[in-house]
Structure formats: C-alpha cells, structure tokens
C-alpha positions as CSV (number, residue, x, y, z in Angstrom):
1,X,6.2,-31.0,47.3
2,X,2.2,-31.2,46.5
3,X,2.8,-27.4,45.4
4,X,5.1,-27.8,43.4
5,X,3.1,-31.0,41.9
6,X,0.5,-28.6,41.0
7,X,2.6,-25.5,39.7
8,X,4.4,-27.9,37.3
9,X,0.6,-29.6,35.8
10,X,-0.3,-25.6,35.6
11,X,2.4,-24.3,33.9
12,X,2.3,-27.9,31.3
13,X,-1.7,-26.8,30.6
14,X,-0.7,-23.0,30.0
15,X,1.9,-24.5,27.4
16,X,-0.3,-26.7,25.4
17,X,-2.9,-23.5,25.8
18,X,-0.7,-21.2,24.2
19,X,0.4,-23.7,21.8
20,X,-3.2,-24.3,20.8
21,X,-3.5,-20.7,20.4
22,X,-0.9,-19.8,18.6
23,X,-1.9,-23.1,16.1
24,X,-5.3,-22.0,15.9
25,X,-4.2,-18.2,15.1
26,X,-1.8,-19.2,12.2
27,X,-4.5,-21.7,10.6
28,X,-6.8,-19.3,10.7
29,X,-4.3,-16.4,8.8
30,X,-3.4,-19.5,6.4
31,X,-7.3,-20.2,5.7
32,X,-8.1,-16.9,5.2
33,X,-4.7,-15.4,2.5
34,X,-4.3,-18.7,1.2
35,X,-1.7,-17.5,-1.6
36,X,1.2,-19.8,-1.0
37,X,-0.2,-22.6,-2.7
38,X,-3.1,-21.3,-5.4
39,X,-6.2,-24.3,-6.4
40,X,-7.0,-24.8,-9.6
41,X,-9.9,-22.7,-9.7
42,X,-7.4,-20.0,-8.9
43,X,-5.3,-20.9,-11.9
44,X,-8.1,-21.0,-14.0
45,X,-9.6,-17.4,-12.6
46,X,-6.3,-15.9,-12.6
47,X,-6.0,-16.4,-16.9
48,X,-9.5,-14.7,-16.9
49,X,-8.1,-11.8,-15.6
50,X,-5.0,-11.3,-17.5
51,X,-4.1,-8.0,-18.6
52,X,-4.5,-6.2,-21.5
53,X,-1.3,-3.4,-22.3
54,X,-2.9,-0.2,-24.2
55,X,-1.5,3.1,-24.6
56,X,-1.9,6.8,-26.0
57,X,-5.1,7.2,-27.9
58,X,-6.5,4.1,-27.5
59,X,-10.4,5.1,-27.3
60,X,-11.0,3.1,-24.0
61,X,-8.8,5.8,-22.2
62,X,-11.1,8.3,-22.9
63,X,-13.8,6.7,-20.2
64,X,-12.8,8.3,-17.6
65,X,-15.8,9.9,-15.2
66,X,-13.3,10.0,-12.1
67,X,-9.3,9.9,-11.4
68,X,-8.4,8.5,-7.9
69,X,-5.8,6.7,-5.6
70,X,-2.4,8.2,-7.0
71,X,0.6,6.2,-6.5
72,X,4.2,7.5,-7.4
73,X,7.8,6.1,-8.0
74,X,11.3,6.7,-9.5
75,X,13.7,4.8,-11.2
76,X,16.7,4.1,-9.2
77,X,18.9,7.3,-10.7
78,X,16.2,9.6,-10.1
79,X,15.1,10.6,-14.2
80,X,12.0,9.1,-14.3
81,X,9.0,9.5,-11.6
82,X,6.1,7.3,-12.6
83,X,2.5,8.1,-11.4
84,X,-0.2,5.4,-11.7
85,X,-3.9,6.0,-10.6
86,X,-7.1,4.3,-11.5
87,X,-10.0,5.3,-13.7
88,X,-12.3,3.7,-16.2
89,X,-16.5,4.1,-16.1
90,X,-18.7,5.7,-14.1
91,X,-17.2,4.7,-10.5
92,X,-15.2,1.5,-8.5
93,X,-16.6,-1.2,-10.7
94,X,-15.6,-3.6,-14.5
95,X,-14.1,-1.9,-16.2
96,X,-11.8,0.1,-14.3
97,X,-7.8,-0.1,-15.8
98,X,-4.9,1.5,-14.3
99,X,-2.8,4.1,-16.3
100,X,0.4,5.2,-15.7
101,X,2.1,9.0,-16.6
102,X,6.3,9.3,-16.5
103,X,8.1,12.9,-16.0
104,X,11.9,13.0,-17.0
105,X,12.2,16.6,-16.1
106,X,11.5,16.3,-12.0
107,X,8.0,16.6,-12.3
108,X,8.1,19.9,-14.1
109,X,6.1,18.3,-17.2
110,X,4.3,15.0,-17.9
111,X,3.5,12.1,-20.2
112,X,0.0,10.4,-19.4
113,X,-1.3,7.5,-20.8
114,X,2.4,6.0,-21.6
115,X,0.7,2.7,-20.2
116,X,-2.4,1.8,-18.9
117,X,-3.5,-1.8,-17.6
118,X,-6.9,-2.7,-19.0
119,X,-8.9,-6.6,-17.8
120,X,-9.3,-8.2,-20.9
121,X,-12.6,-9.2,-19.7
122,X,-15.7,-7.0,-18.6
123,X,-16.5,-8.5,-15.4
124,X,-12.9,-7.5,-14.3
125,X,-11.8,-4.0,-13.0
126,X,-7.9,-2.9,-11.9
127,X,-7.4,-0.4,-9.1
128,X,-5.4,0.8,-5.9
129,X,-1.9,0.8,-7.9
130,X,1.6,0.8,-6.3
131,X,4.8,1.1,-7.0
132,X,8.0,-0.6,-5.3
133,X,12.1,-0.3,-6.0
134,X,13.2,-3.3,-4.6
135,X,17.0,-3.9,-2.8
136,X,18.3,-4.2,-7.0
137,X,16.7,-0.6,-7.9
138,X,14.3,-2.6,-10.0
139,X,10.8,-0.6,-10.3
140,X,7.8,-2.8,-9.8
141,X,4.1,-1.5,-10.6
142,X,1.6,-3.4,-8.2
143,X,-2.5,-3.4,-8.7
144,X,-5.3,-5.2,-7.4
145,X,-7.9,-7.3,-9.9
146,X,-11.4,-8.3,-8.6
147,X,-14.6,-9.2,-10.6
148,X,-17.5,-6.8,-10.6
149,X,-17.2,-3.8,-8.0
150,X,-16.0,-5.4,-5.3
151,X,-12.7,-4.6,-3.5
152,X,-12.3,-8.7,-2.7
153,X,-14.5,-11.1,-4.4
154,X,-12.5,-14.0,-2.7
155,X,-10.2,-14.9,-5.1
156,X,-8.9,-11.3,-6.5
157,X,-5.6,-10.4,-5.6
158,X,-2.0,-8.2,-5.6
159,X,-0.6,-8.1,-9.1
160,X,2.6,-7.7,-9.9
161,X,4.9,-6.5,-13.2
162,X,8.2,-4.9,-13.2
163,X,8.4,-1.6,-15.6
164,X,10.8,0.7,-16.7
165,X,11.8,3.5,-19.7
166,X,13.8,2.9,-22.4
167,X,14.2,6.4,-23.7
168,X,10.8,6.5,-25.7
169,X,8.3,4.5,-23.7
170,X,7.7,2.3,-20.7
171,X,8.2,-1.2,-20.9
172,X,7.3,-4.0,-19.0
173,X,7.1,-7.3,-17.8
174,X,4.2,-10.0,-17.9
175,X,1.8,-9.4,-14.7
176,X,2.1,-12.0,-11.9
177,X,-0.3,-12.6,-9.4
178,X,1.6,-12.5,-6.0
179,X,-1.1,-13.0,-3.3
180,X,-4.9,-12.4,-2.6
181,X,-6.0,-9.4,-1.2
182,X,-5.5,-5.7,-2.2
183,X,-1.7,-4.2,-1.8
184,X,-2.0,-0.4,-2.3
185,X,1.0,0.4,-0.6
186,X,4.5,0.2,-0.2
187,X,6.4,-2.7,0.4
188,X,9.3,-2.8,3.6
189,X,12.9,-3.9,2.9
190,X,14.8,-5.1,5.4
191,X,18.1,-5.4,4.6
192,X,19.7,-7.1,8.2
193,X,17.5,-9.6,7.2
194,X,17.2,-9.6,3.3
195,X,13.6,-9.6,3.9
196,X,10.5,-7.6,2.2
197,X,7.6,-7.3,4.1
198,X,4.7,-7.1,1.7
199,X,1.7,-4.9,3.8
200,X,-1.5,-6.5,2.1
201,X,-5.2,-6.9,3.4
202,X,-8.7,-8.1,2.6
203,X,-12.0,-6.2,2.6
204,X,-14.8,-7.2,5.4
205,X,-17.2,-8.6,3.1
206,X,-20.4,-6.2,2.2
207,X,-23.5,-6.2,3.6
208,X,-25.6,-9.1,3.0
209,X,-22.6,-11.1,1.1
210,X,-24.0,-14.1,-0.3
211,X,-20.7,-15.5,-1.8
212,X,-19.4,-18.2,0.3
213,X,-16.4,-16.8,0.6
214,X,-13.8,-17.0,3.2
215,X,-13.1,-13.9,5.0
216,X,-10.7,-13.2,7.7
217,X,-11.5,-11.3,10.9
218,X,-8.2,-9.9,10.6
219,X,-7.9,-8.6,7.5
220,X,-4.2,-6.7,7.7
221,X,-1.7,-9.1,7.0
222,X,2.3,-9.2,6.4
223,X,3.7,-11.2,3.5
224,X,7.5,-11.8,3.3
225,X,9.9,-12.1,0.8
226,X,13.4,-14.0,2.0
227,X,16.0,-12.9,-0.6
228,X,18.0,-15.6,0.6
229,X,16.0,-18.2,-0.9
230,X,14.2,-16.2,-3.7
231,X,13.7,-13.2,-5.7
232,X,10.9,-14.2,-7.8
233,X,7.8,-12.3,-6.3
234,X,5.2,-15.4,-6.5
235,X,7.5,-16.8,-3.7
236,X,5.7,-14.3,-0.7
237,X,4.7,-16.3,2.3
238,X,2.6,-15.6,4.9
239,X,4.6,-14.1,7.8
240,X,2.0,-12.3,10.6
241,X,-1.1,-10.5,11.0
242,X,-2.4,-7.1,12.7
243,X,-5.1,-7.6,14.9
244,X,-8.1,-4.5,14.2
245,X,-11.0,-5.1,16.0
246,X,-13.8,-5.6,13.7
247,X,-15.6,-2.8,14.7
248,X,-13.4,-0.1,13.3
249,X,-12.3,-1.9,10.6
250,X,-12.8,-0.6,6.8
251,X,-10.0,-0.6,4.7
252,X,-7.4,-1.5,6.5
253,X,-4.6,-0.4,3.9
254,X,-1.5,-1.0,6.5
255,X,1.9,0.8,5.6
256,X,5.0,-0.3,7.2
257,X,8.5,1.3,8.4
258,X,11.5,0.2,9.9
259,X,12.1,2.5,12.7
260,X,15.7,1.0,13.8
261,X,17.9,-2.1,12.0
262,X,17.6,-4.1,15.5
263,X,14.4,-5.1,14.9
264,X,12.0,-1.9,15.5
265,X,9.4,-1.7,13.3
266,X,5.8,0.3,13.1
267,X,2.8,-0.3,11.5
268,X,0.2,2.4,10.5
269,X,-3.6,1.2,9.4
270,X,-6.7,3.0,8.2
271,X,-9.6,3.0,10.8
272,X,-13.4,4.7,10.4
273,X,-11.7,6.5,13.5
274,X,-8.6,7.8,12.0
275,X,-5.2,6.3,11.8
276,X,-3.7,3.5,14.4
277,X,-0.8,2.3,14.6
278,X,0.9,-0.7,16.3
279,X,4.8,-1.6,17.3
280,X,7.2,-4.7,16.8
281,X,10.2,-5.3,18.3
282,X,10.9,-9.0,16.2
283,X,10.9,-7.2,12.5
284,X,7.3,-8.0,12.1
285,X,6.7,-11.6,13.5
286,X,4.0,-10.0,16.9
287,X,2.6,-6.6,16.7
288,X,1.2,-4.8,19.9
289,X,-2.1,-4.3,20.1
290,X,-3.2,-0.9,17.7
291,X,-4.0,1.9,19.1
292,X,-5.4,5.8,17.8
293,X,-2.1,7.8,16.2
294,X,-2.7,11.4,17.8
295,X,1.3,12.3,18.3
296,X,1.0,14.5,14.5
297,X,-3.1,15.7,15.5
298,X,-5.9,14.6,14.1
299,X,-6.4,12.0,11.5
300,X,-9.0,11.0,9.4
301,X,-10.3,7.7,7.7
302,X,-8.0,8.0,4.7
303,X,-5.0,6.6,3.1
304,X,-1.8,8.1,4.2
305,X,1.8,7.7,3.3
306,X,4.6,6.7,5.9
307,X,8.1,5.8,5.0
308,X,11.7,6.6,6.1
309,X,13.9,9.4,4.3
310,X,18.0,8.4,3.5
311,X,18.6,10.7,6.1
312,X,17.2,7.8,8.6
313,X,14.0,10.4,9.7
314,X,10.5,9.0,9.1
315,X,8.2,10.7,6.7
316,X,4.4,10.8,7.3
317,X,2.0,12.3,4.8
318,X,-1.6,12.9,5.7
319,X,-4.6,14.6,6.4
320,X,-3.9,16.9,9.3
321,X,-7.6,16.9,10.0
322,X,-10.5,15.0,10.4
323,X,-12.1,15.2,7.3
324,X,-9.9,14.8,3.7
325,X,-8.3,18.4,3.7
326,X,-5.3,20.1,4.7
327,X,-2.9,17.3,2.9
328,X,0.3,17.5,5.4
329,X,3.6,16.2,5.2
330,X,5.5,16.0,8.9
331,X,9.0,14.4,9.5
332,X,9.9,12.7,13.0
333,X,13.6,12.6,14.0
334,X,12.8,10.0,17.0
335,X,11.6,7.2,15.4
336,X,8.3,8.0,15.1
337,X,7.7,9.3,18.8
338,X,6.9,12.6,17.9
339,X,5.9,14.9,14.7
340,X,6.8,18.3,15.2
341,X,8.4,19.4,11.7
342,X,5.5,19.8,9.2
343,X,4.6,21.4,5.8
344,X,0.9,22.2,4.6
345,X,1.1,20.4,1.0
346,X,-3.1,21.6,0.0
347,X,-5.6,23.2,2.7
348,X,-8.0,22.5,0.0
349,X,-11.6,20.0,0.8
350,X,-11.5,16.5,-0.9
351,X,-8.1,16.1,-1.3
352,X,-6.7,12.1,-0.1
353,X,-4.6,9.3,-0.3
354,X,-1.3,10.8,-0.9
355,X,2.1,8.4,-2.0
356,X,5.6,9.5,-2.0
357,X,9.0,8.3,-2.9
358,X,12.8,10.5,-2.7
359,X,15.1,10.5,-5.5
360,X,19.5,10.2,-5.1
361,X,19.2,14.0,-4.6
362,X,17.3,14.2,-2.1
363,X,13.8,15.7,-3.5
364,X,10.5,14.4,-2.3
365,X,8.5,13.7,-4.3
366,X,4.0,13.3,-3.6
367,X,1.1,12.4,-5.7
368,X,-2.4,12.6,-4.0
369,X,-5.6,13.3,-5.7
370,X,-8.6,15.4,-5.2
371,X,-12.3,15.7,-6.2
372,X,-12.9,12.5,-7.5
373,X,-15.7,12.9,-10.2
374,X,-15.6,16.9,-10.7
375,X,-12.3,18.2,-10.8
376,X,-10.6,14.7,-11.2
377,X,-7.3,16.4,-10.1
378,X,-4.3,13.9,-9.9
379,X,-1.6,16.4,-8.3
380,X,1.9,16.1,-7.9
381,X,4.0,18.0,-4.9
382,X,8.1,18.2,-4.5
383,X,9.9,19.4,-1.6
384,X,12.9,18.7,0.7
385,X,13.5,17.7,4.4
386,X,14.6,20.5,5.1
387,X,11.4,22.5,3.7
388,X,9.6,20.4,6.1
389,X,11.7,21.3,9.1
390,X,11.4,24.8,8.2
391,X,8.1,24.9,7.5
392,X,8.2,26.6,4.2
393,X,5.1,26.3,1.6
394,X,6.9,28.7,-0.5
395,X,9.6,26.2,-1.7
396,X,6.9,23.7,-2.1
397,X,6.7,23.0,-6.6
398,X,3.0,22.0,-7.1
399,X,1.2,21.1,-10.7
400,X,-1.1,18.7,-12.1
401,X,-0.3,15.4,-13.3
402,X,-3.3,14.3,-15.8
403,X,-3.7,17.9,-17.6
C-alpha cells in the first residue's frame, strides 16, 4: 500500500513536470516569433517598409554588384516558370530589392526584370525570395525585409504577395507581412489535413548585438495555415519548433516534406556541419532530435532543395560535397531512407542554393546560382525523374537566366 502511496505522488510530480515543460517550451516559441498578434510598433515599422513595384529599365536595376539565392516556380498549367533572386549594391545590406524573370517557352528563353520589389526606404533591403502554389494553384512570391544588413533586426519578417501573368506582364497583389523571421523556402501542404506548414526561422543575433532584441534559441520554427478556418495568409500560427543546438546553428533555412499522408513527415536544416534532418510522425506537432544527413554523401553548409515529385518519390537537390560544388539532384523511392538515383546538375566551384518546382508534364525544373560577385550567374536546369534514375547528364537542358 505505502508503495503504491509513493508511485502515485511520483508519477502526479512527473505530470505537473512535463506540464511545466511543455508550458515553458511553447512560451518561450510564442516570445520569441511573436507574429500572431503584431504591437503597434510593428504596425508602424511594417508601413516603413512597404514595397515599391518597378520594372524594365528603371535605372535602380542597374545596381547590381552580385546576383544570389535563386528561387523558381510555375503557374499551375505549366506556361510560365518565374525565377526570383536578390541583388541591389555592393553586398547583403539597404538597398537590396528582389527581381523577378518569367519564361513561357520551358525555360528555353527569358524575360528579366518583368518585376522587381524595391524598399521604399534606404535603411530597408529585400532578399531570400520564394515562391509557393498553394492547394488553389494560386502562385505566391515570398521575401524577407530587414533594416540595414542584417538577416533579423527583430522585427523584419516573411512577406507575402500573390503574382501571376496576364499575357504581357506579371501582376500582383499588395505585399502582406505574414510572420517574423526569414522564409526562403517552400511551404508544405497537407492536404488530410488542409494544413500548410510554413518552414520559417530567425538568425542568431551577431556578434556583439546591442539591440535588445528577442532572440530564440531555437530559431527553426513551423507556422500553420488551417484552410478550414482561413485562407488569408496573415492568419499563420505558431504550430512547433526544431530544436538545433546552438552550436551548429547558422542559418537554419528548414525545408519540409511529407514523406507518407498518415502523418510522416521530414525536416531538413542547414548546419556549419552540413545538412540534418529530423522526423515526425504527428504531421509536424514533435520532431525527433536532428541528426547529420549522410544517406545521399556528403553535405555542405548550404541551402538545398527537398520536395516530393507527383510520382510520390522525394526529390533532394544539393551539393554532393563538402564545399559549394558539384550541384546534385538525387530521387529516393523509400521515403527518404535512401538516395541512390542521382544526376550531376554543375561540377563547377561556387555554385549553391538551388530551388525547384515540376510542371503537369512532368519536367523539373532548378534555379541555383553561382559566383556571386564575378560571374553573377543565376542558372536554370530541366530534367526528368527518369533522367535522374538513369543517371543521364546528356538529357540535362542548361542556360542562364539573367543574360
């Protein structure tokens, strides 16, 4: 009986534990993304950052002293592929817009400057662009805004504007602010659950930070949509974190997939050892702890590209190295177990941070960039599955986007 006395009061103090725990882990993801609910001083910030819309040969396009982070996608019938990148001065810093090129031929030729994002104030740069297709097919052009050159100045944040082409140019809607923190990749869809899983983080801040700013130890976090109570993008909550311990943390730049509809999902971050990954089996709610991705070889610290194909197979695009060369694309037909289809996109030094996105017929399609400030290359790949699982570069269609 006095056992049994003490087994109960023990397992009663490991509840409240946990339940402290768990309280103390979601205020401290609340405190430190704080979107759902923005302060004043937000609102205020956010109209100093609005968006100028400029196109062509507008003479602020022509300050361009590097090209980088590439991000592609198509319209829902396939006829347009839209690449965004960001450039603007000397290096990361005010002044930098995002621009935007559109191909109706499959890549063969390009438009570049059709639109380009500009801050309407000095202090402001635009960077790391995305682009989503969302459950409707609508195509939504995401950026991240922060004053003077930093990547999170504590209130900077994911952007958001839905685009499209009307036959002669690319329009758009007004820019919304959707969260803090940088977004400059993909977002999931999950469609058992009418959910999108928006894969956003925040910077560590830099050496000797002064600001006052809150920043998160763990700076990967998961921000859902539920399409059952809204479409409007502002309407993101917070929904879970990925734990990176701070000591291999840089930009975490997470990317998501669903690796099966019951509730298999895995998660791929940036590290300054490589790539790691982690696993969920609740679509997202608790990730396992990360750990180094070496089933495709070696990685570097680099953005990568992961996603799932319509043919259900998962697509990984990456460095197959340790340093930024030898751009790869591999295919895994277990859910992400193993890698052993793969197709050498560019062997070449300094090439990084590829996108991708497939059309109805089935192309792949790849945007990565390489040499920065000297050849300012933004490059554009497109392939099929089946070139991967063959292994054939000679099927591979390779130009250059901003010529």
């Amino acid at each position: 009986m006095i056992y049994h006395l003490i087994l109960n009061k023990l397992r009663a103090k490991t509840i409240l534990f946990s339940t402290l725990l768990i309280a103390a882990s979601l205020g401290t993801l609340s405190s430190g993304c704080n979107s759902d609910k923005k302060t004043s001083e937000s609102s205020a910030e956010a109209s100093d950052s609005a968006a100028l819309f400029i196109s062509g040969t507008d003479p602020r396009l022509a300050d361009r002293n590097f090209e980088q982070v590439p991000a592609i996608g198509t319209s829902a019938d396939g006829k347009q592929i839209f690449v965004a990148w960001y450039s603007g001065g000397a290096a990361a810093g005010p002044g930098n817009f995002v621009t935007l090129s559109v191909s109706q031929d499959a890549g063969e030729t390009w438009l570049n400057d059709q639109l380009a994002v500009y801050p309407n104030l000095p202090e402001y740069r635009f960077f790391d662009p995305a682009f989503w297709r969302d459950k409707n097919g609508q195509l939504h052009l995401f950026y991240g805004s922060a004053k003077d050159s930093l990547i999170w100045d504590g209130f900077g944040g994911v952007n958001a504007l839905e685009i499209a082409w009307d036959g002669t140019k690319i329009t758009h809607g007004q820019p919304k602010r959707i969260s803090d923190g940088v977004m400059s990749n993909k977002p999931l869809y999950l469609a058992s659950k009418d959910l999108a899983l928006f894969p956003v983080y925040v910077d560590k801040p830099l050496p000797g930070d002064s600001s006052g700013k809150v920043f998160p130890e763990n700076g990967a976090f998961i921000r859902a949509l539920d399409y059952s109570k809204s479409g409007d993008l502002t309407s993101v909550k917070n929904y879970s974190s990925i734990q990176i311990a701070d000591s291999i943390r840089i930009h975490d730049e997470p990317q998501l997939v669903e690796v099966s509809d019951n509730g298999n999902l895995m998660a791929m971050v940036r590290t300054t050892k490589g790539i790691y990954f982690a696993k969920s089996s609740d679509y997202g709610l608790t990730w396992s702890s990360v750990e180094p991705f070496t089933a495709s070889g070696p990685t570097t610290s680099s953005r990568f590209y992961l996603g799932k194909l319509s043919s259900g197979n998962l697509l990984l695009i990456s460095n197959s190295s340790t340093t930024r060369n030898n751009m790869t694309a591999f295919i895994s037909t277990d859910g992400g177990k193993t890698w052993p289809n793969k197709l050498l996109l560019d062997s070449r030094e300094n090439v990084s941070y590829p996108d991708a996105d497939q059309t109805p017929d089935g192309k792949i399609h790849v945007v990565f960039d390489r040499e920065r400030t000297s050849a300012k290359d933004i490059l554009y790949c497109r392939f099929t599955e089946e070139d991967v699982i063959k292994g054939d570069t000679g099927k591979v269609f390779k130009t250059r986007v901003n010529k």
